[in-house]
Backbone as a ProteinNet text record, in pm:
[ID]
protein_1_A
[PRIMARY]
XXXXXXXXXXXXXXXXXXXXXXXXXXXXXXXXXXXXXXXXXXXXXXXXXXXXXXXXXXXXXXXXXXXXXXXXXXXXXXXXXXXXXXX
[TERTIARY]
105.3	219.6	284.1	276.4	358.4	278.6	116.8	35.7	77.4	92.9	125.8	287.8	381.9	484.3	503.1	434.8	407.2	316.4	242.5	181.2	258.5	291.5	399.3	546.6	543.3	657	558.8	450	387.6	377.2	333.1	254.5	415.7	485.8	668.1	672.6	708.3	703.5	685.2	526.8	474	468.3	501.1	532.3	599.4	667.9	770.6	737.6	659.8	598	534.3	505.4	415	261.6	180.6	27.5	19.6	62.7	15.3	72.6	208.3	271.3	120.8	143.8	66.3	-49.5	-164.8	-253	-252.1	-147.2	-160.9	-129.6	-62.9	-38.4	-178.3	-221.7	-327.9	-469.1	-493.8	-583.9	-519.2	-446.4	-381.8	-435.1	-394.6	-381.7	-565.7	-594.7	-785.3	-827.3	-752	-881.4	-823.3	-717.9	-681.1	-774	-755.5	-846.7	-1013.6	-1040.1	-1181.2	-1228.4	-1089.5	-1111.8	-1110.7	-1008	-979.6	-1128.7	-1163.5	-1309.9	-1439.9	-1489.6	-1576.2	-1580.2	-1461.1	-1410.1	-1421.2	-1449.6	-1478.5	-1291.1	-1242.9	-1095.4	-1026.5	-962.9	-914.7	-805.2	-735.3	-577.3	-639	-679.1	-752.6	-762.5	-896.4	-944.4	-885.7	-803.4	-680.5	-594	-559.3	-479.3	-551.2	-683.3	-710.7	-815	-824	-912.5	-774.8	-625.5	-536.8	-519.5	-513.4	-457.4	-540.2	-716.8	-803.8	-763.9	-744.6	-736.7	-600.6	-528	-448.4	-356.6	-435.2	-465.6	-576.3	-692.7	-787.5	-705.6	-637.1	-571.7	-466.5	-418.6	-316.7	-305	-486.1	-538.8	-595.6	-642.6	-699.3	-557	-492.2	-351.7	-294.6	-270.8	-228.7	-303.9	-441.7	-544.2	-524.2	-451.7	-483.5	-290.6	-266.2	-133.4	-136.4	-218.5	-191.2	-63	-41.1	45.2	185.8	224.3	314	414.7	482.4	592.9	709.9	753.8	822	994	1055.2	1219.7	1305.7	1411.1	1522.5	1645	1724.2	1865.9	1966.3	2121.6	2187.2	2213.9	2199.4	2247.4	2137.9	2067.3	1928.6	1842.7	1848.1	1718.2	1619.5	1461.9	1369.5	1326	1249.9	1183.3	1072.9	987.7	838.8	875.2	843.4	820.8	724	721.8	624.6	643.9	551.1	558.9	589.5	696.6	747	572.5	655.9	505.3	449	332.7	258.2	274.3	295.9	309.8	194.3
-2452.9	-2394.6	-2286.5	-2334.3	-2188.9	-2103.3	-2101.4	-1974.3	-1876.4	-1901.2	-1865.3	-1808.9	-1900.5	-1805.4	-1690.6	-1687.4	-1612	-1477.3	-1500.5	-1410.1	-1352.9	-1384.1	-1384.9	-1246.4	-1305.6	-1238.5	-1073.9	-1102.2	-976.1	-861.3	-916.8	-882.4	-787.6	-874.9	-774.9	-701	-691.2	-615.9	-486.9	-472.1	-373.2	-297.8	-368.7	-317	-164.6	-177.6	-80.2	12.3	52.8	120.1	212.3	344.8	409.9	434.1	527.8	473.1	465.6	573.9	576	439.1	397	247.2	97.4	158.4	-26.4	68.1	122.1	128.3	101.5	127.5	74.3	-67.6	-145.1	-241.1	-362.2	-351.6	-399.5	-369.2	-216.4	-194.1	-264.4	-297	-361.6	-512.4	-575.5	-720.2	-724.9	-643.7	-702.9	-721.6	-537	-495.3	-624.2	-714.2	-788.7	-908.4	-974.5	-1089.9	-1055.7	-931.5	-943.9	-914.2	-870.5	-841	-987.9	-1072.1	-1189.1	-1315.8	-1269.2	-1354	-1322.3	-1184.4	-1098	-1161.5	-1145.7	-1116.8	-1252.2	-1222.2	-1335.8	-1394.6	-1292.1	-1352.5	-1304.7	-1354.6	-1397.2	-1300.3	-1304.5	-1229.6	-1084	-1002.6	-879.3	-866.5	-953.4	-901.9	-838.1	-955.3	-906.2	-770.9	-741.1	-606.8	-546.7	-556.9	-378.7	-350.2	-446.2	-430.7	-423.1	-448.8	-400.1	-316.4	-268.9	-121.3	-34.6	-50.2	51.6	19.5	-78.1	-93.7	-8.6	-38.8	53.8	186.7	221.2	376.7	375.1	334.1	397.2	334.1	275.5	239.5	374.9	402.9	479.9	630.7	668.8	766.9	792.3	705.2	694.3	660.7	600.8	564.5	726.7	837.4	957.9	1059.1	982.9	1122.4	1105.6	977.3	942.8	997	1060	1131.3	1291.9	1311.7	1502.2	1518.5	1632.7	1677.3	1649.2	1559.1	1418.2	1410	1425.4	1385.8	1341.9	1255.8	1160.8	1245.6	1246.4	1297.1	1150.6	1236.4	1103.2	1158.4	1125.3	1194.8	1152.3	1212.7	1211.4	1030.3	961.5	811.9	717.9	771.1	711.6	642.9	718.9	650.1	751.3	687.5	750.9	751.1	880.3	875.4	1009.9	1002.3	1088.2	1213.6	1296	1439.7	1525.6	1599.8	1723.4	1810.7	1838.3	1944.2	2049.5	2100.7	2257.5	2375.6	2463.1	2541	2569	2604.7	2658.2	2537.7	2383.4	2279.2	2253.8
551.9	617	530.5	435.2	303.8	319.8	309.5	327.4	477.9	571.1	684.5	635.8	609.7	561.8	515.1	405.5	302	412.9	451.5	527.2	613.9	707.4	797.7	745.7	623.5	548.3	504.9	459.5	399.9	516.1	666.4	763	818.2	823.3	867.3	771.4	627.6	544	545.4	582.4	596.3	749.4	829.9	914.8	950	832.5	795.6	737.6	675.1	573.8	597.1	537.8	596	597.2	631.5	621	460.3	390	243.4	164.4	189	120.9	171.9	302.4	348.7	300	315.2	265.6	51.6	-11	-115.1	-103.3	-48.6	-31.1	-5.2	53.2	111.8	21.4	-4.7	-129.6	-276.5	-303	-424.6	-401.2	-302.6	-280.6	-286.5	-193.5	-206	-362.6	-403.3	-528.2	-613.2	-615.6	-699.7	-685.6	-535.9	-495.9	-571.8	-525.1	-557	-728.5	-743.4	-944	-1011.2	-928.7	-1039.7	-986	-862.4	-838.1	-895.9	-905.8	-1012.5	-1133.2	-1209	-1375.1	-1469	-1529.9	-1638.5	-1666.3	-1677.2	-1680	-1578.2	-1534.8	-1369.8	-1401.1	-1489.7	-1492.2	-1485.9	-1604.5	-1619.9	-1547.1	-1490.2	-1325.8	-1225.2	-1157.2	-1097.9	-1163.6	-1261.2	-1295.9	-1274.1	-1287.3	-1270	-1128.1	-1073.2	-943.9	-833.8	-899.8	-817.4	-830	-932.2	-943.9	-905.2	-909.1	-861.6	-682.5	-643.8	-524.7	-437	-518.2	-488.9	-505.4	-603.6	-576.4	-497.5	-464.1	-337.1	-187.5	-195.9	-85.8	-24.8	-162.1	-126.7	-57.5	-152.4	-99.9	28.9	62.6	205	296.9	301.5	348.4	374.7	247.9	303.2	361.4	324.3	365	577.1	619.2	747.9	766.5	683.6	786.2	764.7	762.3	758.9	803.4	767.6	773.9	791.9	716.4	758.2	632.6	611.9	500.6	504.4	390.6	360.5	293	369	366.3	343.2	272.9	238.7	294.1	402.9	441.4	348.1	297.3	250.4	212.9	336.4	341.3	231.4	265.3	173.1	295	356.7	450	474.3	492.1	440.7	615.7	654.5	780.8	749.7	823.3	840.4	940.3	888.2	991.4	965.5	1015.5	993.8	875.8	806.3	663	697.7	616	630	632.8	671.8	662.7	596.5	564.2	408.8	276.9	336.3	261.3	253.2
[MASK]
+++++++++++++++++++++++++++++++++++++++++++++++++++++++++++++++++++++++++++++++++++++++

């Protein structure tokens, strides 16, 4: 039942997020699972098969919003629009 929580909680989370965030998100969490199952030491593992994971997460995550950028209005809230021109 906690696993489902816990999921549950990750799955809203990201909901929110944009392609480049949840795509690191998700490339982090794998490259970690599959670094600390690989690796002779489980911790290592995990650090750095997250971190490769997510930077390739992240990249593929923005390469799928062309032309798409991330603005902050005065209030501090963050929303997506279109790139000024010649961006």
């Amino acid at each position: 039942m906690k696993k489902l929580v816990v999921l549950m909680v990750l799955v809203t989370s990201l909901a929110a997020c944009s392609r480049t965030e949840q795509g690191a998100a998700v490339g982090g969490l794998g490259g970690a699972a599959i670094g600390a199952a690989v690796a002779d030491d489980e911790v290592e593992g995990a650090v750095v098969g997250g971190a490769v994971g997510a930077l390739a997460g992240a990249l593929i995550g923005r390469a799928t919003e062309p032309g798409r950028c991330r603005y902050r209005d005065r209030y501090g809230r963050v929303y997506i629009a279109r790139c000024p021109a010649g961006y």
